[in-house]
N, C-alpha and C positions, 0 to 999 in steps of 0.2 A: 053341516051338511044336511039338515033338515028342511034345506030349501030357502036357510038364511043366508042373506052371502057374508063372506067368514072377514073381520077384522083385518088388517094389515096395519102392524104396531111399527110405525114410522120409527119413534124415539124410542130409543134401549140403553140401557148404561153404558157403551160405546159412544154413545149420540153427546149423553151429557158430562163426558169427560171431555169428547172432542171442545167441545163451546164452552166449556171451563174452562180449560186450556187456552184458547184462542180469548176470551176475557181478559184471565188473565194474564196474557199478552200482550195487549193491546193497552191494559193497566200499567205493566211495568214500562213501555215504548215512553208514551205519555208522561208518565212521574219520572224517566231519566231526562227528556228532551224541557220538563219542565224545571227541571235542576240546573240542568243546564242552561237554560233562560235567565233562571235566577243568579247563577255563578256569574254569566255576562254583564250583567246590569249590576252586580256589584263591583265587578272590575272596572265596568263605565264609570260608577261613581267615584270608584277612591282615583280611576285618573282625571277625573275633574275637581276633586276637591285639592291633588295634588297641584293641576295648573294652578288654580285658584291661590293656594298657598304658596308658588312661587309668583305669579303675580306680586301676590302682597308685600312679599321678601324684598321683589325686585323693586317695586314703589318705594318702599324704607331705605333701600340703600343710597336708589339714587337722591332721595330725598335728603340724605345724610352726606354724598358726594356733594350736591349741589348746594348743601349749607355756608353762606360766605364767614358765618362765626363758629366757621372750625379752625384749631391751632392749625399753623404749620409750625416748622423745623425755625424759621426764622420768628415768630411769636414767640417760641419756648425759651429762644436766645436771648434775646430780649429782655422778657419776666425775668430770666435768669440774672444778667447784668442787672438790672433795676434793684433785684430783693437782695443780691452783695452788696450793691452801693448803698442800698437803706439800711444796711444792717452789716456790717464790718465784722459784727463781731462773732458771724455764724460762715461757716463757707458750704457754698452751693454747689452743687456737680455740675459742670457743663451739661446739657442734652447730648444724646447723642447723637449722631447725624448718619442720618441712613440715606445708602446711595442705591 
């Protein structure tokens, strides 16, 4: 009041609690939403690695269905008769025949 005009202290420790706070608010929002980012794209990947692995499954089986030098029930008969007849002197189980 000496003719100075007098200070007006804007920020007070009020001030810098508030914007602490709201910081680290804005910190936590962030590092959940970016967690959560990360959890998604891991679940994208293992369901892609999973197609990818039945894919692959799927290719081998059919690829084993559509084998023409696979036994059937009638092959197995067959070998069977054959390895009695060459050999009398062992006895062979019939296969057994599934329906």
């Amino acid at each position: 009041m000496n003719g100075q005009p007098t200070k007006v202290q804007h920020l007070n420790a009020n001030t810098y609690v508030s914007v602490g706070l709201l910081v680290v608010l804005l910190g936590g929002f962030g590092w959940i939403i970016k967690g959560q980012s990360d959890t998604q794209s891991q679940i994208q990947t293992a369901k892609n690695e999973t197609g990818l692995m039945f894919e692959k499954f799927d290719m081998r089986l059919k690829s084993i269905e559509n084998n023409k030098n696979s036994w059937s029930a009638v092959d197995m008969f067959k070998w069977a008769v054959h390895l009695q007849q060459s050999n009398p002197q062992i006895k062979v189980p019939e296969p057994e025949v599934t329906k």
